[in-house]
C-alpha positions as CSV (number, residue, x, y, z in Angstrom):
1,X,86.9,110.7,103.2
2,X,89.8,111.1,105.1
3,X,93.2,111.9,103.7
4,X,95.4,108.8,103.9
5,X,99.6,108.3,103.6
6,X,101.1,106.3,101.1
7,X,101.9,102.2,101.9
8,X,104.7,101.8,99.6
9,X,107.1,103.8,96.7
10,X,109.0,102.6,93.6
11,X,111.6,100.2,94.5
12,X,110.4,98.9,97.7
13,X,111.3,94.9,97.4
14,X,111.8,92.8,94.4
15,X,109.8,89.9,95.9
16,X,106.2,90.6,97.4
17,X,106.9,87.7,99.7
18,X,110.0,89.4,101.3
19,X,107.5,91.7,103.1
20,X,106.1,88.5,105.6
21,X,109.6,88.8,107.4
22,X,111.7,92.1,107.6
23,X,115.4,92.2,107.4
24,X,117.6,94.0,109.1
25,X,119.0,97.6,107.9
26,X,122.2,97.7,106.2
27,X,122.4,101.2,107.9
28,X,121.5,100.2,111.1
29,X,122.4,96.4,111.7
30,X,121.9,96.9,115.5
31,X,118.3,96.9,114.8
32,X,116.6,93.5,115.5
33,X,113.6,92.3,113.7
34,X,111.0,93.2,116.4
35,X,112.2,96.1,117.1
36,X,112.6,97.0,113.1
37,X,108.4,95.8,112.8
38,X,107.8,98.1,115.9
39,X,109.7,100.8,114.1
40,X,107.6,100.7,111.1
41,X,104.3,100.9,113.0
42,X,105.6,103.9,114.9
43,X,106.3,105.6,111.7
44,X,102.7,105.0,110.3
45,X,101.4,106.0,113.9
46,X,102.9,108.7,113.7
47,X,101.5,109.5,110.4
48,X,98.5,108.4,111.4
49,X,98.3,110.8,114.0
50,X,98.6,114.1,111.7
51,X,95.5,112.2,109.1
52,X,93.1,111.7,111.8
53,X,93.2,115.5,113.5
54,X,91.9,116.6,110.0
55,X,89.8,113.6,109.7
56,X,88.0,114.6,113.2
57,X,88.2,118.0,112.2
58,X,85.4,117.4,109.5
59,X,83.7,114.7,111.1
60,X,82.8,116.9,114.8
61,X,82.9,120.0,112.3
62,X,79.3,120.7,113.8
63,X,79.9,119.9,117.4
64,X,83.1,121.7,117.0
65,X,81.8,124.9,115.8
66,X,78.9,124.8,118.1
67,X,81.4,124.5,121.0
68,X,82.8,127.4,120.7
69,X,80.0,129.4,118.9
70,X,81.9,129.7,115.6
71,X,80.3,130.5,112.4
72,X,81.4,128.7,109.3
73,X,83.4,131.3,108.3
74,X,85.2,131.2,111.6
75,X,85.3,127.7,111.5
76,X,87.0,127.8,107.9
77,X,90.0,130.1,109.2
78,X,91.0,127.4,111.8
79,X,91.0,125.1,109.5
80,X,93.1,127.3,107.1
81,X,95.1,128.5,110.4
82,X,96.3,124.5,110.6
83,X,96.9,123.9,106.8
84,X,99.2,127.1,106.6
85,X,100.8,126.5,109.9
86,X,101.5,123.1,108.2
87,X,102.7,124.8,104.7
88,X,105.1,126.4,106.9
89,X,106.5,123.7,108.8
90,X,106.9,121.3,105.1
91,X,108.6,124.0,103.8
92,X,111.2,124.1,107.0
93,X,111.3,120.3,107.8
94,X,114.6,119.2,105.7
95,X,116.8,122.1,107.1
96,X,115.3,121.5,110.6
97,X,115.8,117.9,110.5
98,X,119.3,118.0,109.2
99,X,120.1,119.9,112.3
100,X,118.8,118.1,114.4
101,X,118.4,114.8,113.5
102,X,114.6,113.7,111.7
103,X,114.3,111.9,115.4
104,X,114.5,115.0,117.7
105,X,112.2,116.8,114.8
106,X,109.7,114.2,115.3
107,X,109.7,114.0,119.1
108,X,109.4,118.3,118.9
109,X,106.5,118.3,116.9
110,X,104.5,115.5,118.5
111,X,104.8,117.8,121.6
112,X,103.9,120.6,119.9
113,X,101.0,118.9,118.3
114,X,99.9,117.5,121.5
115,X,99.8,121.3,122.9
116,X,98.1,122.5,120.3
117,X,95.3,119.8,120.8
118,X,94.9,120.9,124.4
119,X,94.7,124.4,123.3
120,X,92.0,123.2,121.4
121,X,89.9,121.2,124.0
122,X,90.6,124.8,126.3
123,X,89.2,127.1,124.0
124,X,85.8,128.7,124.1
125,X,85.7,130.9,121.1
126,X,86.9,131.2,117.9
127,X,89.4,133.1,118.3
128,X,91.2,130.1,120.7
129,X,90.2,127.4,118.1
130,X,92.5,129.2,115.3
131,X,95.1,129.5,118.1
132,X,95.3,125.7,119.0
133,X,95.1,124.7,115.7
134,X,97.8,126.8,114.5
135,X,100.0,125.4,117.1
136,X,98.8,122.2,116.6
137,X,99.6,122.7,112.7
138,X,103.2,123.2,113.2
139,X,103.5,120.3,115.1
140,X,101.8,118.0,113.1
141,X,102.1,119.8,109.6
142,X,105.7,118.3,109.0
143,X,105.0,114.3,110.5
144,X,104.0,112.6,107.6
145,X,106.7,114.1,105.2
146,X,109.7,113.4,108.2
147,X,108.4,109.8,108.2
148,X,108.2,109.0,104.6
149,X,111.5,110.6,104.3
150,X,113.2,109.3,106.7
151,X,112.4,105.6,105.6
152,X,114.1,106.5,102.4
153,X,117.2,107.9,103.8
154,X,117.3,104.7,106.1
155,X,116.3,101.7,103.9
156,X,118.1,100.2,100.8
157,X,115.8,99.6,97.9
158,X,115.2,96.2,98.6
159,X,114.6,97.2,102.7
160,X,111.8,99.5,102.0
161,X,109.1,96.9,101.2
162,X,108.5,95.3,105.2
163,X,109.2,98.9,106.7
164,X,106.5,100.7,104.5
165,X,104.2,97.4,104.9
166,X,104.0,98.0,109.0
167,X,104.3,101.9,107.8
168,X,100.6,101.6,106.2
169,X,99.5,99.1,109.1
170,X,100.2,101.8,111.6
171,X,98.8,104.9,109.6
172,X,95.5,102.9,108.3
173,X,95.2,101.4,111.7
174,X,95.1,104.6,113.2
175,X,92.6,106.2,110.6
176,X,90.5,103.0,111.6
177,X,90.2,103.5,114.9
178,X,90.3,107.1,115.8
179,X,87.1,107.7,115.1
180,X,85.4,104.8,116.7
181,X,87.0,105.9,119.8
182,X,85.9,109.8,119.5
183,X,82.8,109.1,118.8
184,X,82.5,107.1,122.4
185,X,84.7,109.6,124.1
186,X,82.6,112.5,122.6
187,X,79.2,111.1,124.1
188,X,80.6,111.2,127.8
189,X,82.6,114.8,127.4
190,X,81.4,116.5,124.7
191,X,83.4,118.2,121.7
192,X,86.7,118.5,123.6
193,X,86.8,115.2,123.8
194,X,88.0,115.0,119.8
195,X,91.3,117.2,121.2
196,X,91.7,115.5,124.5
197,X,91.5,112.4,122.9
198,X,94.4,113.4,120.2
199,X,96.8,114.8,122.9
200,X,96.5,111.3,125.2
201,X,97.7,109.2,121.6
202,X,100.5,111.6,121.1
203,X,101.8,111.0,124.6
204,X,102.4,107.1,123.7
205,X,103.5,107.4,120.4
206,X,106.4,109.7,121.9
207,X,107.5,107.1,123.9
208,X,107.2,104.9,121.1
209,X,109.5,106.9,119.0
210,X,112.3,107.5,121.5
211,X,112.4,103.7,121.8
212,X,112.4,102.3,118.5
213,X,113.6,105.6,116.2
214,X,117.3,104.6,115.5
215,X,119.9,106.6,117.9
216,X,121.7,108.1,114.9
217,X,121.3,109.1,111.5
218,X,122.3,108.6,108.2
219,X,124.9,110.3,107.0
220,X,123.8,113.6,105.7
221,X,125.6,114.1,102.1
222,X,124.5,117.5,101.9
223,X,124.7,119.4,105.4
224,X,123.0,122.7,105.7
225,X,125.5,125.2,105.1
226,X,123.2,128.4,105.6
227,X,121.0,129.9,107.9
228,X,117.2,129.4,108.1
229,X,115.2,132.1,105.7
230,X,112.6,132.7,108.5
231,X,111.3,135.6,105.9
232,X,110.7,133.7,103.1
233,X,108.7,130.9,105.2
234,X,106.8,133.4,106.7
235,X,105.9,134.8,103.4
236,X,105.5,131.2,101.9
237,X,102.9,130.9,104.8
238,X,101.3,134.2,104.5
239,X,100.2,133.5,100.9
240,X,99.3,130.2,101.0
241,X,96.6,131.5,103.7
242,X,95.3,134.6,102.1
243,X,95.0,133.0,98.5
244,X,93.1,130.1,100.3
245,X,90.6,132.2,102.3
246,X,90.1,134.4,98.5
247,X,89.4,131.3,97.0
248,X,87.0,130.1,99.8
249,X,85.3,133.6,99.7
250,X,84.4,133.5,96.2
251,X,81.1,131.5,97.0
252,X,80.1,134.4,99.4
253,X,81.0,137.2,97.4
254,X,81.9,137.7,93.4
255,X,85.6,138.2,92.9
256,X,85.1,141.9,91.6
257,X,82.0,142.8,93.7
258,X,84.4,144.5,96.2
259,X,87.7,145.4,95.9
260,X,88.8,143.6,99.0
261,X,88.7,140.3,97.2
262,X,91.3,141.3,94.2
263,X,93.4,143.0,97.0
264,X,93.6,140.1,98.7
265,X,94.3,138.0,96.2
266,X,97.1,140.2,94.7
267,X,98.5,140.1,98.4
268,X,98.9,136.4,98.0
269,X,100.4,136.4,95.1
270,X,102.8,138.8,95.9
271,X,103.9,136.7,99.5
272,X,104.4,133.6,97.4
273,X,106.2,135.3,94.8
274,X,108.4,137.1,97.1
275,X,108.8,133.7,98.6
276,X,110.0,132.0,95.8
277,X,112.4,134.9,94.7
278,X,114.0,134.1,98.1
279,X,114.5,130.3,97.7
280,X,115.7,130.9,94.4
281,X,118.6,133.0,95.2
282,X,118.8,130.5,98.1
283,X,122.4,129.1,98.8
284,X,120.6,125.6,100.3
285,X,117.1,126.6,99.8
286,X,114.0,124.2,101.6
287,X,112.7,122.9,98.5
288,X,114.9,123.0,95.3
289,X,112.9,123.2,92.6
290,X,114.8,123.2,90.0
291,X,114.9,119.4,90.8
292,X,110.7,118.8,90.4
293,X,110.6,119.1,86.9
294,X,110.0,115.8,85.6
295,X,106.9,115.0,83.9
296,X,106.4,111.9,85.6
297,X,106.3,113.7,89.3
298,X,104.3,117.2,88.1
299,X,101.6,114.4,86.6
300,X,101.9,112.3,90.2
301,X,101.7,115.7,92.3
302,X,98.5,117.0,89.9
303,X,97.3,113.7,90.9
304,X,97.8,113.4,94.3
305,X,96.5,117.1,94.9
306,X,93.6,116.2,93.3
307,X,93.0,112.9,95.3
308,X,93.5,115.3,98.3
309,X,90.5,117.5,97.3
310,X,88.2,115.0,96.5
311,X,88.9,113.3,99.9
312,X,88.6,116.5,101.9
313,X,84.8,116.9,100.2
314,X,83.6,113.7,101.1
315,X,85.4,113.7,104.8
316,X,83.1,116.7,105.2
317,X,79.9,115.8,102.8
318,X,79.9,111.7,105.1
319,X,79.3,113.6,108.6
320,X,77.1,116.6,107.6
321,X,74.9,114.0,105.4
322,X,74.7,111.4,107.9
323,X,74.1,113.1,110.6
324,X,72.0,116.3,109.6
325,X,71.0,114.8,107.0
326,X,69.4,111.4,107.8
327,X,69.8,112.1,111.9
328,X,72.0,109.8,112.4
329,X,74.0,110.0,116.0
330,X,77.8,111.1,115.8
331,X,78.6,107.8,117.3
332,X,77.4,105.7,114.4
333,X,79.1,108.0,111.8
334,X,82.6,107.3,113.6
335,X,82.0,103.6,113.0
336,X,80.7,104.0,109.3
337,X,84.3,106.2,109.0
338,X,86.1,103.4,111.4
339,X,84.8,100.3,108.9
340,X,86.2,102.4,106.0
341,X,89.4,102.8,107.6
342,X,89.3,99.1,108.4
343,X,88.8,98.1,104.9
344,X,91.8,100.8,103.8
345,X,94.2,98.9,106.0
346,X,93.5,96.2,104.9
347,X,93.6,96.9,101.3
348,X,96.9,98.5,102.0
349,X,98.7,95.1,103.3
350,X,97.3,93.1,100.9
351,X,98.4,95.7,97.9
352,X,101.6,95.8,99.5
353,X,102.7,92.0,99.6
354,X,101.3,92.1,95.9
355,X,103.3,94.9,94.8
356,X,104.5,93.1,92.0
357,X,100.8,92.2,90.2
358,X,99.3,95.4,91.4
359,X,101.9,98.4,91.6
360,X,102.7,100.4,88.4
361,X,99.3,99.9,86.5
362,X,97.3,102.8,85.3
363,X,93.7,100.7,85.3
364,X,94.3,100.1,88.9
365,X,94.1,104.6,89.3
366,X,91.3,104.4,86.9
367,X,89.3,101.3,89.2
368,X,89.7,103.4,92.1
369,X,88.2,106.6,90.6
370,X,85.1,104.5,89.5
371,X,85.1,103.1,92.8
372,X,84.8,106.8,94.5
373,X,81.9,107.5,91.7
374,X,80.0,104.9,92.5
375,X,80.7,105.7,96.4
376,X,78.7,108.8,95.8
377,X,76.0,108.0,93.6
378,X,75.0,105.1,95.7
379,X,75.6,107.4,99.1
380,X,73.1,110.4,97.0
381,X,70.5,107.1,96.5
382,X,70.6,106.4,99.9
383,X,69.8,109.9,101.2
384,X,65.4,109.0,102.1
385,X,64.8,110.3,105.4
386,X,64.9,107.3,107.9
387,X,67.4,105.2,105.7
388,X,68.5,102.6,108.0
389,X,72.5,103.2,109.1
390,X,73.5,99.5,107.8
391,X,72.2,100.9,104.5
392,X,75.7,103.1,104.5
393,X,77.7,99.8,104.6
394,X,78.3,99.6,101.1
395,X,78.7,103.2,100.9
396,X,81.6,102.8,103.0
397,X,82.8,99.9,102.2
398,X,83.7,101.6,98.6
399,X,85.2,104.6,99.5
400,X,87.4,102.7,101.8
401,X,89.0,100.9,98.9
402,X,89.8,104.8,97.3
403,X,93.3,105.9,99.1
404,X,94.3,102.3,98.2
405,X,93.4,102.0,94.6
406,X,94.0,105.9,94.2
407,X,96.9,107.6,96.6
408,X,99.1,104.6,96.9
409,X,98.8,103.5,93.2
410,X,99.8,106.9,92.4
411,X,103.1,107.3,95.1
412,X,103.6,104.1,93.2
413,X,104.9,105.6,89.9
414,X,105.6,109.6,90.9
415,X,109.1,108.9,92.2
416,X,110.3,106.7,89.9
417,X,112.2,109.3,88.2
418,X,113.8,110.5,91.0
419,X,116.7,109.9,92.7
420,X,117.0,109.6,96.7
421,X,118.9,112.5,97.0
422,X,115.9,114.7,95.7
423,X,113.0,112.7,97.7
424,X,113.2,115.0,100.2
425,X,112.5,118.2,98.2
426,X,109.6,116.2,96.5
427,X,108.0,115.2,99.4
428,X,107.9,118.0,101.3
429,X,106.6,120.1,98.1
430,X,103.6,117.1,97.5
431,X,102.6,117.5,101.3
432,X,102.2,121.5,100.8
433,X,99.9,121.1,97.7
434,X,98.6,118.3,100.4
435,X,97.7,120.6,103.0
436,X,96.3,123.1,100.4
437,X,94.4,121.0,98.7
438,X,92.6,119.2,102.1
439,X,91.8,122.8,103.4
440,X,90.6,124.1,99.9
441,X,88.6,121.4,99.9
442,X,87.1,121.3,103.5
443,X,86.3,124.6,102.8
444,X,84.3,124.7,99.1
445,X,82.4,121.7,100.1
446,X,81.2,124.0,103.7
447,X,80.8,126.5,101.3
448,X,79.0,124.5,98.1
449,X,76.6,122.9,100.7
450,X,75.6,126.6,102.3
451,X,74.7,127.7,98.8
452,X,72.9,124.6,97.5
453,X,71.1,124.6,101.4
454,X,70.1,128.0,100.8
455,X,68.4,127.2,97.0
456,X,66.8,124.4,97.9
457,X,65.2,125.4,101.0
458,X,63.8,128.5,99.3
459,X,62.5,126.3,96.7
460,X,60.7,123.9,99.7
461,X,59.3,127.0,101.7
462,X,57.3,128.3,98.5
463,X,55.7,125.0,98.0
464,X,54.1,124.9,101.8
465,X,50.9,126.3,101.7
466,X,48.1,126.1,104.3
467,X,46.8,123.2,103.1
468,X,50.6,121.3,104.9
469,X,49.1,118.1,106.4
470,X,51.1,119.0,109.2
471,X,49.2,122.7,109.5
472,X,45.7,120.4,109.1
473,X,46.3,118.5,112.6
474,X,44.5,120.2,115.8
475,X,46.7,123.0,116.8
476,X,48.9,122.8,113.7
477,X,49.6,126.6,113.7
478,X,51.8,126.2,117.4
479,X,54.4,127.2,117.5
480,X,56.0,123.9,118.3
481,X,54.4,122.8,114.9
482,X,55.7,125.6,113.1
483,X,59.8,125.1,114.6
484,X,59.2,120.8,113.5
485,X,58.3,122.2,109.9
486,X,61.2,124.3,110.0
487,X,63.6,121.5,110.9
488,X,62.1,119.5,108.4
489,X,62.6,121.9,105.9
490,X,66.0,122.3,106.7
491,X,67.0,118.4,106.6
492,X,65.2,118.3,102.9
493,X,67.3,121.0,102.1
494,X,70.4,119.5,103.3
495,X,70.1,115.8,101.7
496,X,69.0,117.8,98.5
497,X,72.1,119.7,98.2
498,X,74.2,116.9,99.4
499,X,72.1,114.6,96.1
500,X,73.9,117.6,93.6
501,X,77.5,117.7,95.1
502,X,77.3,113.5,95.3
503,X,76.3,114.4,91.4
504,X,78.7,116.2,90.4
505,X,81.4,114.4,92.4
506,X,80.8,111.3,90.5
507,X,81.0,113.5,87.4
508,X,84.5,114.5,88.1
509,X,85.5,111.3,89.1
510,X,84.0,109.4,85.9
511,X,86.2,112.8,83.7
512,X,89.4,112.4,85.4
513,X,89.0,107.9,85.2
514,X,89.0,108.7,81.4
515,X,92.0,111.0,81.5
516,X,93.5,108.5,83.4
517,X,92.6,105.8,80.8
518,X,94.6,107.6,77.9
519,X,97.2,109.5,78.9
520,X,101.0,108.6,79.0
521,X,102.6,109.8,81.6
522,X,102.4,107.1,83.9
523,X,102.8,104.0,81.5
């Protein structure tokens, strides 16, 4: 399901009981302990805020599109639109911040966020979708990164443990309840209420962060001595969009079918390389790196790109299931998704104030991928038309234990290895394969369903004959019979495709829990 931030890093406390009652900041000893709990919980709010406008993305996907008559393919290059935009603004964020301080850079792009979500509600084609959401890309592209940074430029070692236990509180709190709230909103205004309701939460947690962000920074050790390379992010931008949409493409047309395709592709390649020529000849380039080249963090990153991908499928498989699929109403979707963000929270805190039993531990990663296989495989058993809803509890219940035994486990051991000095660089880097990886795979799961929807419902329409008990009722040829056959068709075709992706899902979960299981990198 949804993409989810990371509750706690190497280092954070020495005692897992030191996380019931925060200290104060060496760095900031005018901070108080209420107002250094409220600070955490803004930092996972904001978070929070950039996880659940993807997460509601994929979950209205159909009322969405729909709204503003968008085909899927339209659909996809919004949701590109907002992961390049966000490449972009990851790439930028540490020069940017270190002008300006990571508090006015958090405060600008909330407000620009908050635009770009009333862009959204306002548009009424596609063309004004991929404008919001590129707007509201740049302002949310960049949160999570400035937050996770910024609590390791503020907090000693042993400080980081109570900040990043209110930090997952806030972030997990807000995956929790986002949707339970759209999904009320969305039955009184329609689609626009999944943008309306995003700009109202930005407006508080504004205020929020201009009262509890500290008034002054840490000392930067490394000030930007050189100005912005606006071409190179451009560029950086540009490819990451055009190699996205030629890898989304490929399950519409083969790769050498046309030449458009390799041109394309080429083109991408060419931006990023350009890009990366210019940050390497870079006086103080974005991301250094030169400094990424420990084992320990390329293993971490594959990982947490991977964890990415999987979650983007199944934030878009749950909804299109559920509710083409089985019928059920958007409203009890958002609280399936709300109970599994209830059980991640929770899961978070209790991993966090056990950091010392849990943290660090290989089986934990593997537990969590079995946990996500058996997710599926019991989600593709419960897909019988007229399958209660409460027969998705277990379902959920699952997955929601996933970013906790997965994501978090991992930011666990990826840093280890490096020092503070370079956590910027990393981070920003591991939220642009982020941002990659959830719009790659939003977009192969719309595509992989199309495909498998297609097959099957082929295979369904040459097995009706005349002899259809529905074409043997008095007046079984109307044409009112004829569109309920249709739909019916259509929803066996959709929970018959969703059955193989759940399939093969587990199947790559199961692979990579017995990678996991023997490799070293991580010990």
């Amino acid at each position: 399901m949804s993409q989810s931030p990371s509750a706690s890093q190497p280092g954070s406390t020495a005692n897992p009981s030191a996380a019931a009652r925060p200290p104060g900041l060496a760095s900031h000893p005018e901070m108080g302990p209420l107002r250094l709990s409220a600070f955490g919980l803004t930092l996972g709010l904001v978070t929070g805020l950039d996880f659940s406008a993807s997460l509601m993305m994929a979950v209205a996907s159909q009322h969405i599109q729909g709204g503003v008559s968008a085909t899927p393919t339209d659909y996809l290059y919004a949701v590109s639109a907002y992961a390049a935009a966000a490449v972009l603004m990851n790439m930028l964020l540490d020069q940017i911040a270190r002008r300006i301080t990571y508090k006015r850079f958090t405060l600008l792009s909330l407000a620009v966020f908050a635009l770009g979500a009333l862009l959204c509600a306002e548009a009424g084609s596609p063309a004004g979708l991929i404008v919001g959401k590129t707007v509201e890309g740049l302002g949310a592209g960049g949160l999570f990164a400035a937050s996770r940074i910024l609590v390791q430029l503020l907090a000693a070692p042993p400080e980081r443990g109570p900040l990043l236990l209110r930090f997952g509180l806030g972030s997990f709190g807000m995956l929790a309840v986002t949707p339970w709230l759209t999904g009320i909103f969305l039955d009184d205004i329609g689609w626009r209420a999944v943008f309306l309701f995003q700009a109202a939460v930005a407006l508080p947690v504004i205020a929020a962060v201009a009262l509890t962000y500290p008034r002054r920074g840490p000392r930067d050790p490394l000030p930007p001595v050189t100005t912005l390379d606006w071409p190179a992010a451009t560029a950086g931008a540009g490819g990451a969009l055009v190699l996205l949409h030629t890898l989304q493409e490929l399950r519409y047309t083969r790769f050498f079918s046309t030449p458009e395709m390799p041109l394309m592709a080429a083109l991408g390649v060419a931006l990023l390389a350009f890009c990366a020529w210019r940050l390497h000849r870079h006086d103080d380039p974005w991301i250094d790196f030169s400094r990424l080249v420990g084992r320990r963090y390329l293993y971490g990153l594959g990982f947490y790109t991977l964890y990415y991908l999987l979650s983007a499928i199944w934030a878009y498989l749950m909804p299109t299931l559920t509710q083409s699929g089985l019928g059920l109403t958007f409203r009890t979707t958002s609280m399936l998704l709300s109970v599994s963000g209830t059980v991640a929270a929770i899961g978070a805190v209790v991993l966090t104030l056990s950091i010392r039993h849990v943290f660090r531990k290989r089986r934990v990663i593997v537990a969590g991928l079995l946990c996500y296989a058996c997710a599926a495989m019991l989600l593709s058993q419960r897909l019988v038309p007229g399958a209660p809803d409460y027969a998705l509890i277990p379902v959920v219940l699952l997955e929601g234990l996933t970013p906790v035994l997965l994501m978090i486990q991992v930011a666990s051991m990826t840093y280890l290895d490096l020092p503070v000095q370079d956590f910027p660089h990393a981070y920003q880097f591991k939220n642009v394969c982020k941002q990659i990886a959830t719009a790659l795979g939003t977009g192969l799961a719309s595509i992989w369903m199309q495909q498998g929807q297609a097959t099957h419902r082929t295979h369904l329409v040459e097995h009706i004959t005349r002899f259809e008990p529905m074409l043997q009722q008095p007046g079984g040829s109307t044409a009112s019979t004829l569109a309920q056959l249709s739909q019916e068709v259509d929803r066996q075709a959709t929970l018959l495709a969703g059955m193989d992706l759940l399939h093969g899902f587990a199947l790559v979960c199961v692979l990579v829990a017995v990678f996991v299981a023997v490799q070293k990198s991580f010990r």
